[in-house]
N, C-alpha and C positions, 0 to 999 in steps of 0.2 A: 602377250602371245600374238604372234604376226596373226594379220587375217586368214593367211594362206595356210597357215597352219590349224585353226581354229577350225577351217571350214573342212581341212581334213579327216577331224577327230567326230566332228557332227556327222561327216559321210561313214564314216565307215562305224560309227556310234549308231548311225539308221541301220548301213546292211548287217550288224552284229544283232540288233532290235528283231527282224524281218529274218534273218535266217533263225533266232533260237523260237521264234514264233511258231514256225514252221516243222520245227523240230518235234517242238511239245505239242503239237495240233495238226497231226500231217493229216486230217479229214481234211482240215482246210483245204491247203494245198488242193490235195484233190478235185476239189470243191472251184477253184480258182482257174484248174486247169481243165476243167469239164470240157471244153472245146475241143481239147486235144486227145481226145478221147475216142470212145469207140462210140458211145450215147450220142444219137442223134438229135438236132435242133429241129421237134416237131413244131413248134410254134416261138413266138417269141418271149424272151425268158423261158422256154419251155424244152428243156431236154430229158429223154425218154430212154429206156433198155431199148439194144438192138434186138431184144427177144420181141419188143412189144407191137403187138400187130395196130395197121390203122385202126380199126375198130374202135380198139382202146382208147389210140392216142386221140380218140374223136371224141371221145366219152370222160378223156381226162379236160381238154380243154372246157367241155361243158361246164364241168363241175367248179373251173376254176376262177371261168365268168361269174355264176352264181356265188363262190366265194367272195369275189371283189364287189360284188353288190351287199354282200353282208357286211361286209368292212365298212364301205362309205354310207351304208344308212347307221350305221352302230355309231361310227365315227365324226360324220356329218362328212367326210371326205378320207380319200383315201390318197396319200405321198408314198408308201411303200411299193418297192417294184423288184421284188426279190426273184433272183434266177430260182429255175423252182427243178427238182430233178429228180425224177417216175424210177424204180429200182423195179425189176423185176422178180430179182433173186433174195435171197437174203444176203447173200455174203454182198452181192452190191451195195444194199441200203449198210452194212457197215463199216465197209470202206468208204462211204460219204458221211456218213453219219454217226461213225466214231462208237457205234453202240449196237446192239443188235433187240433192244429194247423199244415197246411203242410202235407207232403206226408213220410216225412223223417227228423230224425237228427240224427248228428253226437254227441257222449259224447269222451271226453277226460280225464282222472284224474291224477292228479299230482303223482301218481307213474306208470304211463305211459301206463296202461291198456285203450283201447277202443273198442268203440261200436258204430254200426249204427242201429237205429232204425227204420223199416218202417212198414207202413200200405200197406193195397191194394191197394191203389192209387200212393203208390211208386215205386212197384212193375214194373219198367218200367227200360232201363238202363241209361238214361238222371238223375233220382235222384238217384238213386243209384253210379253213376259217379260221380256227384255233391257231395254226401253225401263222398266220396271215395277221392279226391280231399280236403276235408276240413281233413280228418285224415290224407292224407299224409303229408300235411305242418303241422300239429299238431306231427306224429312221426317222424320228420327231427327236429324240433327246440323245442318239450317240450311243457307243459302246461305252464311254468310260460313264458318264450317268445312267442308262440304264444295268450296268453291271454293278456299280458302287451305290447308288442310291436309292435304287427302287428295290423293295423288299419282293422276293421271290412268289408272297402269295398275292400279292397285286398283282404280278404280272401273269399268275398262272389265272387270276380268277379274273381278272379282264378278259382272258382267251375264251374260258368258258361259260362267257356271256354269249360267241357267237357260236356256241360249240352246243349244237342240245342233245347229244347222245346221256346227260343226265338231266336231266330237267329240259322240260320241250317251252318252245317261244309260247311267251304269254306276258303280259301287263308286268310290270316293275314289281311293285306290290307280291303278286302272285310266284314271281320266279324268286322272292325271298322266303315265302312262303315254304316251297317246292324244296329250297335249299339246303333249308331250316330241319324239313322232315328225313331226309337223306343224311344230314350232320346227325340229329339224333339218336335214328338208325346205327351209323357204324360206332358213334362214340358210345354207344346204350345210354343212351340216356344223360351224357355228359362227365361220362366215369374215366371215359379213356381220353380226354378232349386236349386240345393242343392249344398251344398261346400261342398267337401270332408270331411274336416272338422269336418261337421255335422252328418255325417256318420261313425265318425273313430272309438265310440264305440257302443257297444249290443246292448245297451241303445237308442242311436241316429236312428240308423239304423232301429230297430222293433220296437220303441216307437212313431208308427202312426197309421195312416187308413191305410185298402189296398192301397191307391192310393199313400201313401207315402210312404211303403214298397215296390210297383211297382216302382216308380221313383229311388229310392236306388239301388234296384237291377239293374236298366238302367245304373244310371249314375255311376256303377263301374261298367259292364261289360264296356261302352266306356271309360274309364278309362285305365283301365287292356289292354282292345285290342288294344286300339292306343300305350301301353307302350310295349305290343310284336309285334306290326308292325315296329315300329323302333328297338326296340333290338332282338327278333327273341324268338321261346321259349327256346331253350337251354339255355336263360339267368337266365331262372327260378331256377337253381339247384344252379347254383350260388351266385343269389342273397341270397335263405337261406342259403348256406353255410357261406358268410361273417356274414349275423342276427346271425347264428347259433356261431360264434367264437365271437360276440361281438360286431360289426360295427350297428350302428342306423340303423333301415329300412329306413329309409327317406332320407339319405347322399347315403346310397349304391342304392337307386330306383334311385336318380338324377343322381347320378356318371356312371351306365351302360348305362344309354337315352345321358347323352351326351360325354358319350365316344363314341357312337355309330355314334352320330350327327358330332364328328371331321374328323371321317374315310372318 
């Protein structure tokens, strides 16, 4: 095949890619085109409802510094720099946010642009920390590894390490502790309990009742916390770095627990 035709089939192979992308995910779009918009650019990365008074947008960027300080002590540093965009209304927050459910979400796209989306009810630094935590494992290892390889309650139960609207900041140990009695609680006593498993995609994870989506989020925040009470969290940059060069999450989660456990 001539070059010249090869590079044809690759280009218009990308814009077939890029429009049906857009098709099936027009939050994206949206999301992409925020500029072009009515929502103003209060700060950087930071676009707001034209509903929303200074006041506010004085009190969102607070919240959002103190978010970014929770990231880089959690994380030992922070690389995520996701456009972040204030919804006033609801029907806003779901035309960015593709759902009218939650306080907040995070978008990732596979040529590496993101966004967090929240409402007033996010407007707190607990989801917005949470929301901030899911793009930073999304900008260390990529859309297609974090979508394909990282199991769903890792990544929700990473978020809710800096997230304490269930469990308040306290010592490693104790926030397993903490996690362990909340899991109890909605599973009664381990009757109704969930396999990791079951959780490991989108699907599994949101594809219930409330009371099923509360137990998900329990049983990988006790999860997550008993795997940084024995390895510590500095093991966190770590362990993406090995995902990130290639090593299964699943060999390198077992491999830091018990290397930890020979010491």
């Amino acid at each position: 095949m001539p070059l010249r035709r090869l590079f044809l089939w690759i280009l218009l192979g990308s814009v077939a890619f890029v429009v049906s992308y857009f098709v099936l995910f027009p939050h994206v779009f949206r999301c992409l085109s925020i500029r072009y918009s009515d929502f103003r650019l209060a700060a950087e990365h930071l676009y707001v409802s034209p509903e929303l008074s200074p006041r506010v947008q004085t009190h969102a960027n607070k919240l959002i510094h103190e978010s970014r300080k929770r990231i880089e002590t959690f994380w030992g540093s922070r690389v995520g720099k996701p456009t972040i965009i204030l919804c006033q209304r609801a029907d806003q927050y779901r035309q960015y946010c593709n759902s009218g459910d939650g306080a907040g979400c995070s978008i990732g796209t596979p040529w590496g642009t993101s966004y967090i989306v929240l409402n007033m009810d996010g407007l707190n630094t607990d989801v917005i920390a949470h929301e901030m935590c899911h793009d930073e494992l999304f900008t260390r290892l990529g859309w297609w590894k974090t979508t394909r390889e990282i199991p769903q309650w890792f990544n929700e139960g990473l978020a809710l390490m800096v997230d304490y609207r269930f469990v308040p900041k306290t010592d490693s140990i104790q926030r397993y502790v903490d996690y362990k009695d909340e899991y109890l609680y909605l599973s009664r006593g381990g009757q109704v309990a969930l396999d990791l498993d079951d959780i490991a995609s989108m699907r599994g994870f949101f594809n219930g009742q409330e009371s099923h989506v509360m137990l998900a989020y329990m049983t990988s925040g006790m999860e997550v916390s008993r795997w940084l009470a024995l390895t510590g969290e500095k093991k966190i940059p770590l362990l993406i770095q090995h995902v990130a060069q290639g090593k299964a999450f699943e060999a390198v989660y077992q491999e830091l627990e018990q290397e930890n456990k020979r010491r």
